[in-house]
C-alpha positions in Angstrom: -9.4 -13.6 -6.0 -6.0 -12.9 -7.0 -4.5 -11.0 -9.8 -4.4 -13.0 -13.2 -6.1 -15.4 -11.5 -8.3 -17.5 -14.5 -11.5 -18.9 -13.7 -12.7 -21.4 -16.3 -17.1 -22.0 -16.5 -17.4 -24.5 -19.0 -16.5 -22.2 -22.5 -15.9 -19.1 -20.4 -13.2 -17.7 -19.5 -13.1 -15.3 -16.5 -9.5 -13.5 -15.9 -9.2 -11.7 -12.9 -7.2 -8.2 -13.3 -6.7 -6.3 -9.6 -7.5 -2.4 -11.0 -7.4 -0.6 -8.0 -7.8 3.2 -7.4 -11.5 3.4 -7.0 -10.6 1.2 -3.6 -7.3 -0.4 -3.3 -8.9 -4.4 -3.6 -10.9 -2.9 -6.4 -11.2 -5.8 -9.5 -12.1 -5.4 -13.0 -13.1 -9.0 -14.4 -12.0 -10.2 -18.3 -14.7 -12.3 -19.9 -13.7 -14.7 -23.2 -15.9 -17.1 -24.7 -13.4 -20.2 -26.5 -16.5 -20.3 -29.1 -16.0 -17.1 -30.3 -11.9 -16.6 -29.8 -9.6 -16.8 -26.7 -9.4 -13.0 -26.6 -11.8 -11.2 -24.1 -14.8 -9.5 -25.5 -16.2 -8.0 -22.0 -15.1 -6.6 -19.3 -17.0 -5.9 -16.1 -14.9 -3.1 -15.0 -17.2 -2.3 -11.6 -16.6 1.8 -10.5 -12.6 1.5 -12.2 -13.8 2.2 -15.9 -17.4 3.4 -16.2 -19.2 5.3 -19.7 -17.9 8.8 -19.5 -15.3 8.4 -16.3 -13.0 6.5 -13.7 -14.5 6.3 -10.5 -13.6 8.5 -7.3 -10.4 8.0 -5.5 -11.0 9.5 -2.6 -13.8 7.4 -0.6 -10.9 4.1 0.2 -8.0 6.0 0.5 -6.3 9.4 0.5 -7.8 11.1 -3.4 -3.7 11.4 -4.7 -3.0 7.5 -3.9 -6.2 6.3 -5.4 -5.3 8.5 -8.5 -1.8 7.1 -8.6 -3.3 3.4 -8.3 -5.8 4.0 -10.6 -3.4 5.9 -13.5 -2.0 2.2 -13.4 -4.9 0.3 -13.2 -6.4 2.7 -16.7 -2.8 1.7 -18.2 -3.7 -2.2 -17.9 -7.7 -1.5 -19.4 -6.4 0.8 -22.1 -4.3 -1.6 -23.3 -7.6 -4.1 -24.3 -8.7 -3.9 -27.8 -10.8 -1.5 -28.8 -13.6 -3.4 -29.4 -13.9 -5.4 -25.6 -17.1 -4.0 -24.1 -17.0 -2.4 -21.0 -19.9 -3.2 -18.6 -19.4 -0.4 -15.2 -20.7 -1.0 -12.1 -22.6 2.4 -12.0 -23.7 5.0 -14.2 -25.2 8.7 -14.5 -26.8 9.1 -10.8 -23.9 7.8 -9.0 -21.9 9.2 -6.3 -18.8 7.0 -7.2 -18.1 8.7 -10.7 -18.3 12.4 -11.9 -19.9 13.4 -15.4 -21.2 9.7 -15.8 -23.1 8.9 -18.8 -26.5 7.3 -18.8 -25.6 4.7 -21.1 -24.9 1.2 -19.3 -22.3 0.2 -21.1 -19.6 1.2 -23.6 -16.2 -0.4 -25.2 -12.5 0.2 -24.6 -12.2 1.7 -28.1 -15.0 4.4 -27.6 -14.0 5.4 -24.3 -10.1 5.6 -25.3 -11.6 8.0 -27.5 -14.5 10.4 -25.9 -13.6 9.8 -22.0 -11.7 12.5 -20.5 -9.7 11.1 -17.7 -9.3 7.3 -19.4 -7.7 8.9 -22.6 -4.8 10.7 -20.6 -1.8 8.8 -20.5 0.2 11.0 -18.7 0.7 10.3 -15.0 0.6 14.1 -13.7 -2.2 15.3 -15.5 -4.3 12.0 -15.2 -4.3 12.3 -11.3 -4.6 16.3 -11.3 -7.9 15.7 -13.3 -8.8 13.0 -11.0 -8.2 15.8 -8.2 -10.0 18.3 -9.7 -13.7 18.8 -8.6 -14.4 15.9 -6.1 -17.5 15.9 -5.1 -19.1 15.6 -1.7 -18.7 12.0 -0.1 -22.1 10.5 0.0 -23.8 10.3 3.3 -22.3 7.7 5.5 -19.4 6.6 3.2 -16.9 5.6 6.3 -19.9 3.1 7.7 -20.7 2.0 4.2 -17.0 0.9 3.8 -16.4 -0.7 6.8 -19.6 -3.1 6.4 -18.7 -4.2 2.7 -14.6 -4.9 4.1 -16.5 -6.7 6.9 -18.7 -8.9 5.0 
């Protein structure tokens, strides 16, 4: 899948936005129903966007390029409507995300609003936040890479 690439499933629209920072392939997905209006309504943002975070930079790539990647790849989300739902990849348990909320899902709007690191839009401070406090890597998070780039 390509950037902007548009995959159409009878009235669904699927538009493909590349969001990396979490890995540098990482894809958040754009969902629009043409019975309900040609604007997107969800978004299945995987471990870029999830309730209460942005995912971990540091597991792909070195932590300050991830940041960077991902300071741009929040830019493109923040700019959805508030009310596009957002639909993570994780939540509260997972390694991939710090301070991750329990809830499954959330919108753009409420997380523009009560997420700490998705509501900065400066560059500096957004990737000094997304420095500060990394946890741990999870046990056996080189091998764990290299089989899901393999398969």
């Amino acid at each position: 899948m390509t950037d902007r690439q548009q995959l159409a499933l009878g009235n669904v629209i699927i538009d493909v936005l590349h969001t990396p920072g979490h890995t540098p392939e990482h894809i958040s997905l754009l969902v629009s129903d043409r019975t309900r209006g040609a604007e997107p309504w969800i978004s299945l943002t995987g471990h870029t966007l999830m309730v209460g975070d942005m995912g971990r930079t540091e597991l792909a790539s070195r932590a300050d390029e991830g940041a960077d990647m991902l300071f741009d790849s929040a830019t493109r989300l923040r700019e959805l409507p508030d009310h596009v739902e957002v639909w993570p990849g994780a939540f509260a348990g997972s390694v991939c995300g710090r301070g991750l909320s329990g809830k499954p899902s959330s919108t753009i709007g409420f997380e523009r609003r009560f997420n700490r690191t998705f509501s900065l839009d400066d560059r500096a401070e957004f990737v000094a936040a997304m420095l500060r406090d990394i946890p741990a890597p999870p046990p056996h998070a080189a091998e764990i890479r290299a089989i899901n780039l393999a398969a």
